[in-house]
TIMI-2910 file (N, C-alpha, C, CB; in pm, 1 decimal, decimal comma, always signed):
<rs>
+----------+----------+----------+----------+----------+----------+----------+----------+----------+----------+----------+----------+------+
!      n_x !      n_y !      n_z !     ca_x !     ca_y !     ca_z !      c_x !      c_y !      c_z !     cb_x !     cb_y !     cb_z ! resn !
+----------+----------+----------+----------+----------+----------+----------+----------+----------+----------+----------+----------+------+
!  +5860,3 !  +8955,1 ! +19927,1 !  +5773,1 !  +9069,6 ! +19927,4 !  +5805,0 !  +9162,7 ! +20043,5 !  +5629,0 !  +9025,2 ! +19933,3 !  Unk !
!  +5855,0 !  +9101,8 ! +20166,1 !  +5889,2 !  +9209,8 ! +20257,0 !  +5999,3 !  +9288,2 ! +20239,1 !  +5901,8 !  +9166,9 ! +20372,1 !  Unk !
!  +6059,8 !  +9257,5 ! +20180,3 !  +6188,8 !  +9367,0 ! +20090,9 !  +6141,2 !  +9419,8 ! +20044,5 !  +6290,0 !  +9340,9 ! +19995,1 !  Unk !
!  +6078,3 !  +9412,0 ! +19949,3 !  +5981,0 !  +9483,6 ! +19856,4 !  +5911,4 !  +9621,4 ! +19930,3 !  +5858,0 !  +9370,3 ! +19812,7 !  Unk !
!  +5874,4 !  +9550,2 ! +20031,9 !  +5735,2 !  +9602,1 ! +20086,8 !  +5794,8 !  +9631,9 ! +20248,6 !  +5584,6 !  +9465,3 ! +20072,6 !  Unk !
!  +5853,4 !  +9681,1 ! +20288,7 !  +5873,5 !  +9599,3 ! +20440,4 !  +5731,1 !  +9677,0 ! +20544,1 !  +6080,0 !  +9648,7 ! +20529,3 !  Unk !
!  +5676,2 !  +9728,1 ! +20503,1 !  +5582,9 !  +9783,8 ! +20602,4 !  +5415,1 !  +9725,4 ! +20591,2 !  +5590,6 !  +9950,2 ! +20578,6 !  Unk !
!  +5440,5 !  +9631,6 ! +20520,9 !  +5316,8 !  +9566,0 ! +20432,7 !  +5246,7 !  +9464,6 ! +20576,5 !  +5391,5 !  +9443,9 ! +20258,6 !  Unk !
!  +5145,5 !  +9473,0 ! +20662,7 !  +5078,3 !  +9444,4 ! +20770,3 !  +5101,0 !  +9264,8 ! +20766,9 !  +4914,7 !  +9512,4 ! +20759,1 !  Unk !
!  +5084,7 !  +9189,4 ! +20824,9 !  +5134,6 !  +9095,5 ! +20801,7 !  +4974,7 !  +8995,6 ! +20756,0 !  +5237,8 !  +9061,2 ! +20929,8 !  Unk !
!  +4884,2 !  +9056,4 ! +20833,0 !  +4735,0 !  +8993,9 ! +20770,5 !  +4747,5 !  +9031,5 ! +20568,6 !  +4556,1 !  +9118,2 ! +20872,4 !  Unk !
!  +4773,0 !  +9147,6 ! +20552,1 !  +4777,1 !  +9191,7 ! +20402,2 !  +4882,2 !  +9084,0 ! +20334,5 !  +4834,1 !  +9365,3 ! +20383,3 !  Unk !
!  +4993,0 !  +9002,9 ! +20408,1 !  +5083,8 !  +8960,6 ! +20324,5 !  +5009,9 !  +8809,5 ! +20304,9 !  +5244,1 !  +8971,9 ! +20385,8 !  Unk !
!  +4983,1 !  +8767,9 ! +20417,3 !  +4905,7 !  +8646,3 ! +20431,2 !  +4808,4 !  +8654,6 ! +20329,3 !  +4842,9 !  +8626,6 ! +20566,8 !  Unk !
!  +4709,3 !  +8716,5 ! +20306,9 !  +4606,7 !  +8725,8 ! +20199,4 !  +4666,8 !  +8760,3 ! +20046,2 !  +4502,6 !  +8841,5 ! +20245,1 !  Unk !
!  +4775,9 !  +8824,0 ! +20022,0 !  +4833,8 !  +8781,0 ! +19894,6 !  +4887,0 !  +8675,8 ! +19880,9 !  +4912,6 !  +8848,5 ! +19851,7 !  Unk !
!  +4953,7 !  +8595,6 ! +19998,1 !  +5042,7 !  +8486,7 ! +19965,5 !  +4900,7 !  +8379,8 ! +19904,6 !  +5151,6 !  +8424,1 ! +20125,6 !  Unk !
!  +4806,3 !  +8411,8 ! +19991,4 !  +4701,2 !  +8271,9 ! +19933,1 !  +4652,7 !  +8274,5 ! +19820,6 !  +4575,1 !  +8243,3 ! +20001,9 !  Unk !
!  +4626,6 !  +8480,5 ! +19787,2 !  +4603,5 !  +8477,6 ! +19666,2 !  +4654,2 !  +8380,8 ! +19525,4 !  +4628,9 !  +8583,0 ! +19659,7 !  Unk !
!  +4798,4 !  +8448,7 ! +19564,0 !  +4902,7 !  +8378,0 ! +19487,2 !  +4935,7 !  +8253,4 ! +19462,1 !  +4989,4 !  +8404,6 ! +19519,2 !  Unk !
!  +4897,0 !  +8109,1 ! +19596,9 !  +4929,4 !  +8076,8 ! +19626,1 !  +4777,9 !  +7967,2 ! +19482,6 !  +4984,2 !  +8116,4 ! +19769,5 !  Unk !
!  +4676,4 !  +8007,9 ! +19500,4 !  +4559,1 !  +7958,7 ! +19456,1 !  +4530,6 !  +7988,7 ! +19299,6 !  +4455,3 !  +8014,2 ! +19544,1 !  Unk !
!  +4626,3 !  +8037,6 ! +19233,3 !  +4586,4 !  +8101,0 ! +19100,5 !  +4718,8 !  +8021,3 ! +19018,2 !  +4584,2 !  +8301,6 ! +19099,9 !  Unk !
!  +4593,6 !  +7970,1 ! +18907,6 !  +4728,6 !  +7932,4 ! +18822,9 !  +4772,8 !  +8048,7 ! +18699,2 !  +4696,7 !  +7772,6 ! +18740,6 !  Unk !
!  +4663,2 !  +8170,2 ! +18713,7 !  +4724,9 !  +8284,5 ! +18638,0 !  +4713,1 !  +8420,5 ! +18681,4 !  +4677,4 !  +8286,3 ! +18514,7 !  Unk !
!  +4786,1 !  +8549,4 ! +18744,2 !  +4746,5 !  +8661,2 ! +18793,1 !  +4800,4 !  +8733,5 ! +18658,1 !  +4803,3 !  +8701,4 ! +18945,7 !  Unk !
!  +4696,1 !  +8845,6 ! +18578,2 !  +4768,0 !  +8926,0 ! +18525,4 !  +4756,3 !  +9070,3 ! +18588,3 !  +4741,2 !  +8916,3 ! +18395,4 !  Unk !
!  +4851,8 !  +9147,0 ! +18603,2 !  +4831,2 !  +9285,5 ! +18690,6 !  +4893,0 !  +9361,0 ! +18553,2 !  +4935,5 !  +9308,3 ! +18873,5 !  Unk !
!  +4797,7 !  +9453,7 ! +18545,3 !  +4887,8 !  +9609,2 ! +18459,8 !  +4902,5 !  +9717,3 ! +18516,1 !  +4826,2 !  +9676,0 ! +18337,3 !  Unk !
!  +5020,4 !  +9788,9 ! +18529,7 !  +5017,0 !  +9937,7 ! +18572,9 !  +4958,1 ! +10009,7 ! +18468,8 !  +5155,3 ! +10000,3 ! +18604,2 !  Unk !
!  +4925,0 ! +10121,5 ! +18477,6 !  +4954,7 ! +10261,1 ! +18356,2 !  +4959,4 ! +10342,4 ! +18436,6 !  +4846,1 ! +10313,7 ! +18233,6 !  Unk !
!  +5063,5 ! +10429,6 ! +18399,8 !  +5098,5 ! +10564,4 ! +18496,6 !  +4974,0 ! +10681,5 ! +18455,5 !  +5284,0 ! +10639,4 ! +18452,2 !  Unk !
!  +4920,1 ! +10733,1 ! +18542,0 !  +4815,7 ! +10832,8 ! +18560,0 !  +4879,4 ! +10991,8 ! +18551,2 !  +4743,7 ! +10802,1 ! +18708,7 !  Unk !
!  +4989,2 ! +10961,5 ! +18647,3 !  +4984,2 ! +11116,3 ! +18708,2 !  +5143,7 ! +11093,8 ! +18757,2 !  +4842,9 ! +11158,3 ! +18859,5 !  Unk !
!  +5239,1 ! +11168,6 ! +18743,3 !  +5387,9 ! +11184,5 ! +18809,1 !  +5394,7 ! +11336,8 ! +18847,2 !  +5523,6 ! +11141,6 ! +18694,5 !  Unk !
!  +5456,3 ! +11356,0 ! +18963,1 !  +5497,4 ! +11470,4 ! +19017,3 !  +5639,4 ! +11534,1 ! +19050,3 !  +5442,1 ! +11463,9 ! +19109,5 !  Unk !
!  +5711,3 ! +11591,5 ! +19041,1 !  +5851,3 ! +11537,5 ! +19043,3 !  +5910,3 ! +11624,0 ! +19138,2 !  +5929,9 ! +11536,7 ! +18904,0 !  Unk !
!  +5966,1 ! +11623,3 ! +19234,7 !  +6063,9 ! +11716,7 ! +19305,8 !  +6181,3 ! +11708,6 ! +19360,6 !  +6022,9 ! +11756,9 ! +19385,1 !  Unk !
!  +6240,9 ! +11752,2 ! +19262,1 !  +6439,9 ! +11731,2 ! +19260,1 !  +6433,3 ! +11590,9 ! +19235,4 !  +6555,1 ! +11766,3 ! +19435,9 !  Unk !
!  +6533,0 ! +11516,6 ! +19355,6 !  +6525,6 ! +11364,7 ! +19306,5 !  +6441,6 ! +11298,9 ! +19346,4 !  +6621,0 ! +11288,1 ! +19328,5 !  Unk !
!  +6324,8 ! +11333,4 ! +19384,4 !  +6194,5 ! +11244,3 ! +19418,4 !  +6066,0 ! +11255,8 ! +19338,2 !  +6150,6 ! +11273,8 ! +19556,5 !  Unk !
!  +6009,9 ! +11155,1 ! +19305,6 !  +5881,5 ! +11124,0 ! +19182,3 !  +5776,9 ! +11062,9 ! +19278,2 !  +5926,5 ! +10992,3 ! +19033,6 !  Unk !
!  +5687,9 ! +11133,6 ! +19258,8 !  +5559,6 ! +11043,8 ! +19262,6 !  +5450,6 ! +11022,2 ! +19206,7 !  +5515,8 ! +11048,7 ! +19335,8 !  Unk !
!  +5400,6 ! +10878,5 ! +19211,3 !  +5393,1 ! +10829,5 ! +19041,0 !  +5257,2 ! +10736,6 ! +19074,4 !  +5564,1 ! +10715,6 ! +18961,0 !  Unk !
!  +5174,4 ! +10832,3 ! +19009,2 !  +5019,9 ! +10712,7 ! +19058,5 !  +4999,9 ! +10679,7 ! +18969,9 !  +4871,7 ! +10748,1 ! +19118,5 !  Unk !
!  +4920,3 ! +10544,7 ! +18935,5 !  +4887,8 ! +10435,5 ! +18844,3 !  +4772,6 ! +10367,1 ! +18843,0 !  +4967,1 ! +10349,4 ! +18853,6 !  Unk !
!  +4740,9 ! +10346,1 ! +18743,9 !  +4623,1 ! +10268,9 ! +18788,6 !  +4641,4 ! +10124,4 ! +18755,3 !  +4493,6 ! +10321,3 ! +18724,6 !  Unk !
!  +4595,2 ! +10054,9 ! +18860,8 !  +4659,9 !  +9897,6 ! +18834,5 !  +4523,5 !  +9840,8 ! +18829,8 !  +4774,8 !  +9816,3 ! +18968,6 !  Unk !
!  +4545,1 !  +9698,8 ! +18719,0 !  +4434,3 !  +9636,8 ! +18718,4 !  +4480,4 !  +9499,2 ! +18751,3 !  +4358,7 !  +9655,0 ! +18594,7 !  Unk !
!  +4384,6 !  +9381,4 ! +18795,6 !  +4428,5 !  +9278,0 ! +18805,2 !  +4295,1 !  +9170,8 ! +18748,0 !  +4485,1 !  +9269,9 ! +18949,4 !  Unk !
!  +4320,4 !  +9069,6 ! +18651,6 !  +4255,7 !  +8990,0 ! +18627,6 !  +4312,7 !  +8833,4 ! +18744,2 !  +4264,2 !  +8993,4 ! +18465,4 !  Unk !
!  +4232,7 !  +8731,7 ! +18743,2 !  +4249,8 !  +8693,4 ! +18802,6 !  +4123,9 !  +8563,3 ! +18851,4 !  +4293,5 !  +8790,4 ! +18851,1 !  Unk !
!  +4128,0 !  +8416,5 ! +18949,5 !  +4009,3 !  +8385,3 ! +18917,8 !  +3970,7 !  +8372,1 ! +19080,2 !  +3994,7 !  +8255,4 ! +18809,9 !  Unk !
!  +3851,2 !  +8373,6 ! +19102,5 !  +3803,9 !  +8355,7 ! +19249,9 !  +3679,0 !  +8286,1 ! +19248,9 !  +3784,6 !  +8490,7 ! +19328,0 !  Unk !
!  +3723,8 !  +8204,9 ! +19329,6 !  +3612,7 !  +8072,3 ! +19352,8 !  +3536,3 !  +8020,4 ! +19206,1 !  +3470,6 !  +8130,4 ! +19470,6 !  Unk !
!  +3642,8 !  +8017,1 ! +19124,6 !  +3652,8 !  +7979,9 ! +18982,7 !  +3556,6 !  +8012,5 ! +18879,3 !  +3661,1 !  +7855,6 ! +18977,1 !  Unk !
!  +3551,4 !  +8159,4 ! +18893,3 !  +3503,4 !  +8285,9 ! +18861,8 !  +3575,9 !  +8382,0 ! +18810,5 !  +3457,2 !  +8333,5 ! +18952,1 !  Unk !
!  +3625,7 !  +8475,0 ! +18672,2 !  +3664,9 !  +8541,2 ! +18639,0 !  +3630,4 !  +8695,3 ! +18705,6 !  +3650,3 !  +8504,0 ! +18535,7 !  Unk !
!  +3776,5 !  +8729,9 ! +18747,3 !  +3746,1 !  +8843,1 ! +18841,3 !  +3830,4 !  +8955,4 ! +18797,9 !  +3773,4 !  +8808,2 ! +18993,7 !  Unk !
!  +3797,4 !  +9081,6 ! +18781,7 !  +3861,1 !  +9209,9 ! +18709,1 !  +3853,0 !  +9322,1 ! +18848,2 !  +3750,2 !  +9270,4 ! +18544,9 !  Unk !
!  +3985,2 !  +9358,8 ! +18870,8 !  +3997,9 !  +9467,0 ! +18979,7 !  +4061,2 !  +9575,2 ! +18960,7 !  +4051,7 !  +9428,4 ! +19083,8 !  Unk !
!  +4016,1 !  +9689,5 ! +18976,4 !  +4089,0 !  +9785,4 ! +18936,8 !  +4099,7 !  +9877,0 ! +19037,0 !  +4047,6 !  +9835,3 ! +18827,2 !  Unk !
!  +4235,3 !  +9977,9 ! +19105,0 !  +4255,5 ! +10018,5 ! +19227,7 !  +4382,8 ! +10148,0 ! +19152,6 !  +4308,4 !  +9871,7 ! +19352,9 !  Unk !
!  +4425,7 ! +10232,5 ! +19261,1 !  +4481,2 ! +10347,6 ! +19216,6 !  +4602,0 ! +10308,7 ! +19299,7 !  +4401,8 ! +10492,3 ! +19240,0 !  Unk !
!  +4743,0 ! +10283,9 ! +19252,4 !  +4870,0 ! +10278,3 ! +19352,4 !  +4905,5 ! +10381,7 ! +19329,8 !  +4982,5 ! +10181,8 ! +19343,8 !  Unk !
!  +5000,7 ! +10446,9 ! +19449,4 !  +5070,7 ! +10560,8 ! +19424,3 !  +5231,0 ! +10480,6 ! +19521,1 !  +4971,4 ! +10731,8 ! +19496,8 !  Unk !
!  +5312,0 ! +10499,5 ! +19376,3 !  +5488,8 ! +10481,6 ! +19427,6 !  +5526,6 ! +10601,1 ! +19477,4 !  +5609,7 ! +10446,7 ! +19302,9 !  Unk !
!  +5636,0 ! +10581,7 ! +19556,5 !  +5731,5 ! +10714,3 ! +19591,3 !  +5890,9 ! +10656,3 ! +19541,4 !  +5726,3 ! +10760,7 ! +19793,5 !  Unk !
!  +5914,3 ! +10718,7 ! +19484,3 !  +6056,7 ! +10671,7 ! +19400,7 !  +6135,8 ! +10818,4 ! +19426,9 !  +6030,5 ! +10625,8 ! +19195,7 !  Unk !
!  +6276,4 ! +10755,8 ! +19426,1 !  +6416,5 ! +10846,9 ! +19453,7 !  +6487,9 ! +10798,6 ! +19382,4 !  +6487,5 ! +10855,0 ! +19585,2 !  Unk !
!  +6580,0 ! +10904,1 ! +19360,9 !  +6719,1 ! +10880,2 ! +19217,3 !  +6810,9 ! +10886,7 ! +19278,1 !  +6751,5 ! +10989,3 ! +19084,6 !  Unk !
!  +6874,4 ! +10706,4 ! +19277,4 !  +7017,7 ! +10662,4 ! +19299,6 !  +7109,6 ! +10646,1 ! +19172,5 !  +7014,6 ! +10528,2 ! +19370,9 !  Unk !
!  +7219,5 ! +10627,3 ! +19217,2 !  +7314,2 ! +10685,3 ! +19126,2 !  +7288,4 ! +10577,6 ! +19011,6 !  +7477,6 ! +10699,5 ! +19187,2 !  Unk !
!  +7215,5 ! +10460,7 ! +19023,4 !  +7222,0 ! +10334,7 ! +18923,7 !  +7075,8 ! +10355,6 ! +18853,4 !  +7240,8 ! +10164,1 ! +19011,7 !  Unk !
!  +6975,4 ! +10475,2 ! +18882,0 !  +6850,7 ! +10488,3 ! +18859,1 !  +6795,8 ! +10494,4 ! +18979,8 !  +6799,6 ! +10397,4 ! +18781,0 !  Unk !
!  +6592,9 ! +10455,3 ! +18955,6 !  +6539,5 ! +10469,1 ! +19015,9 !  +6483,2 ! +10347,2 ! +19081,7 !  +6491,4 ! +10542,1 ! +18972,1 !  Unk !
!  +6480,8 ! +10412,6 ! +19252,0 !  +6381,1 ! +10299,1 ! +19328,9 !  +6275,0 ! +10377,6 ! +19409,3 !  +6470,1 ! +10193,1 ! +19444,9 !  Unk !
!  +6237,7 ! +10238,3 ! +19444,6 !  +6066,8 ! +10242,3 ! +19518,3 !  +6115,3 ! +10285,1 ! +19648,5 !  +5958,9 ! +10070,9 ! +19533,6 !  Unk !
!  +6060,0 ! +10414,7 ! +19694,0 !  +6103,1 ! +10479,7 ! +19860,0 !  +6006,9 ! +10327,3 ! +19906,8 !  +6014,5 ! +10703,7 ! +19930,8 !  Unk !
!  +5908,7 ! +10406,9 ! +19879,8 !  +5795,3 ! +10390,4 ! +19939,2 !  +5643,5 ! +10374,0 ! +19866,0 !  +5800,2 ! +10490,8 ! +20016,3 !  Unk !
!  +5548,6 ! +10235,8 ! +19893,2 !  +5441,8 ! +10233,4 ! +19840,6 !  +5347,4 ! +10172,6 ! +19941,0 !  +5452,3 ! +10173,5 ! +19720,0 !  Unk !
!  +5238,2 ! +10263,7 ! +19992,6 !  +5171,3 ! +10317,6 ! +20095,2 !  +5081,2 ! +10180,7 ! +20047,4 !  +5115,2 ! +10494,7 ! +20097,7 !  Unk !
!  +5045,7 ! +10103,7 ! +20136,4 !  +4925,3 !  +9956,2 ! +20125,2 !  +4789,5 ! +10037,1 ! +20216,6 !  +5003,6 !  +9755,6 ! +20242,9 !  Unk !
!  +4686,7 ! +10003,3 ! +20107,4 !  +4565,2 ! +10031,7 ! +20173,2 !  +4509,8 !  +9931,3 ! +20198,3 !  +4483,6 ! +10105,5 ! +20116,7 !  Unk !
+----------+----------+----------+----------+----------+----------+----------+----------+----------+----------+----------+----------+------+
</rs>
């Protein structure tokens, strides 16, 4: 995830790893909301949901990501995705 992510706080990584770590099922969906585009840079908000169980309780979350993506010559990657 820190490849992924490398700016991701290290308390925030710790609390997904347990997330992760405690679930025998996470489902997450994107759907793209909104893209903006300028030259080779996109930015691309989504709305992500996550099912999921907590303290063995069915739990539904829903939150707004926004990617920053750039066009390399093989396609597109993630600049940047801002953790709240």
């Amino acid at each position: 995830m820190e490849s992924i992510l490398p700016r991701i706080p290290n308390e925030k990584l710790k609390l997904i790893r347990d997330l992760l770590r405690s679930q025998k099922q996470i489902q997450m969906r994107l759907a793209i909301t909104k893209v903006i585009s300028i030259e080779d840079n996109d930015v691309v908000e989504c709305s992500q949901s996550l099912q999921f169980s907590e303290h063995g309780k069915p739990t539904n979350r829903t939150t707004t990501v926004t990617l920053y993506l750039v066009k390399r010559a093989k396609g597109w990657q993630i600049a940047d995705m801002p953790i709240s």
